[in-house]
N, C-alpha and C positions, 0 to 999 in steps of 0.2 A: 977449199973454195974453187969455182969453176970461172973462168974468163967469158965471159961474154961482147959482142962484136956486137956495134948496132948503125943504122943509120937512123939521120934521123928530119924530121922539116916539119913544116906546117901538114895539117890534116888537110885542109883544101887541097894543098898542092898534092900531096900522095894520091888521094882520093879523085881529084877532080880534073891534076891536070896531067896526071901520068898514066899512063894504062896500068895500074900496081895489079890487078886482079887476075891479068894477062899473063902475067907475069908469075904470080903464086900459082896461079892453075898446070900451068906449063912446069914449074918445078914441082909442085906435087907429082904430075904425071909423073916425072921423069925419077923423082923420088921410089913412085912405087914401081915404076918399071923394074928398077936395081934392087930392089927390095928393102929400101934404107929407112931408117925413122928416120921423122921430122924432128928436124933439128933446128926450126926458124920460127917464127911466131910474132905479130903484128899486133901492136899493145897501145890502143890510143890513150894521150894520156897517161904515157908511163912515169910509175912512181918515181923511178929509180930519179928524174929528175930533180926531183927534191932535197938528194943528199949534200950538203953543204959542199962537197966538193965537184958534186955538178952544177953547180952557181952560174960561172960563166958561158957553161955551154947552155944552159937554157935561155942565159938571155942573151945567146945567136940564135935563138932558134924562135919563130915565129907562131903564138899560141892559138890556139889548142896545135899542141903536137901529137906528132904519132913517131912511134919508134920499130922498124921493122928487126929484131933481137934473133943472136944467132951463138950457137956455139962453134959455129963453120965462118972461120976468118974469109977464108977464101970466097964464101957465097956473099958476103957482106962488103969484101972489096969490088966484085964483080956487078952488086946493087949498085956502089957509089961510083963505077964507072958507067951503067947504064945510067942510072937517075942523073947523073953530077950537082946536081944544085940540092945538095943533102949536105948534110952533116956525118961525119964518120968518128967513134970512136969504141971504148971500150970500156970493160970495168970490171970487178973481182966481188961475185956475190956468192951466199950470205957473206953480208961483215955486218959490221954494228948500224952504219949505216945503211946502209942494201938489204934489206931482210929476205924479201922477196923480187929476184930480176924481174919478173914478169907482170908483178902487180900494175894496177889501174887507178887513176884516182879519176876514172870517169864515172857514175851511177848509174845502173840499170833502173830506167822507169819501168 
C-alpha cells in the first residue's frame, strides 16, 4: 500500500477563490526543471471520500469537493500552509475500502 497526502475544501473555493492553477503551473515548471515525475494530482470529487472511515471528514468539508492528492507529504503541508482554509490529511490506498486514490465520482458529459 502507498500513503497518500491530500488537502482538501470545497471546489468554489479551490477553483474560484484561490489562484490553485498559479500554483500547479509553477510546480509543474519547477517539476520539469529538476526532472522529477508528477507526484500530485487534482481530483474533483474524489472517491476516496466515500470510504466509511472518511465519514467525518467529508462532512468538514463543503460539497462538491475537490481534493489536491500527493504522495509528496511535504508538497501537501506546504499547500495547507499556502491555502490554510483546507483540510489536510491522509490515507493508505489500495485497501478494501480505497480501491483507487485517485478515482472520481464526478461524470464526464
Amino acid at each position: 500500500m502507498t500513503t497518500y497526502y491530500y488537502i482538501l475544501a470545497s471546489q468554489h473555493f479551490l477553483f474560484e477563490e484561490e489562484p490553485l492553477d498559479e500554483i500547479l503551473k509553477e510546480r509543474v515548471r519547477y517539476y520539469q526543471e529538476k526532472g522529477k515525475e508528477i507526484d500530485f494530482w487534482l481530483v474533483k470529487q474524489p472517491a476516496f471520500l466515500e470510504a466509511p472511515e472518511m465519514a467525518a471528514v467529508k462532512a468538514q468539508c463543503p460539497q462538491p469537493a475537490a481534493a489536491m492528492i500527493s504522495t509528496n507529504e511535504q508538497f501537501i503541508t506546504w499547500l495547507k500552509l499556502r491555502l490554510e482554509y483546507v483540510l489536510k490529511g491522509q490515507f493508505e490506498a489500495p485497501s478494501d475500502t480505497i480501491s483507487d486514490p485517485l478515482a472520481s465520482l464526478e461524470t464526464v458529459a
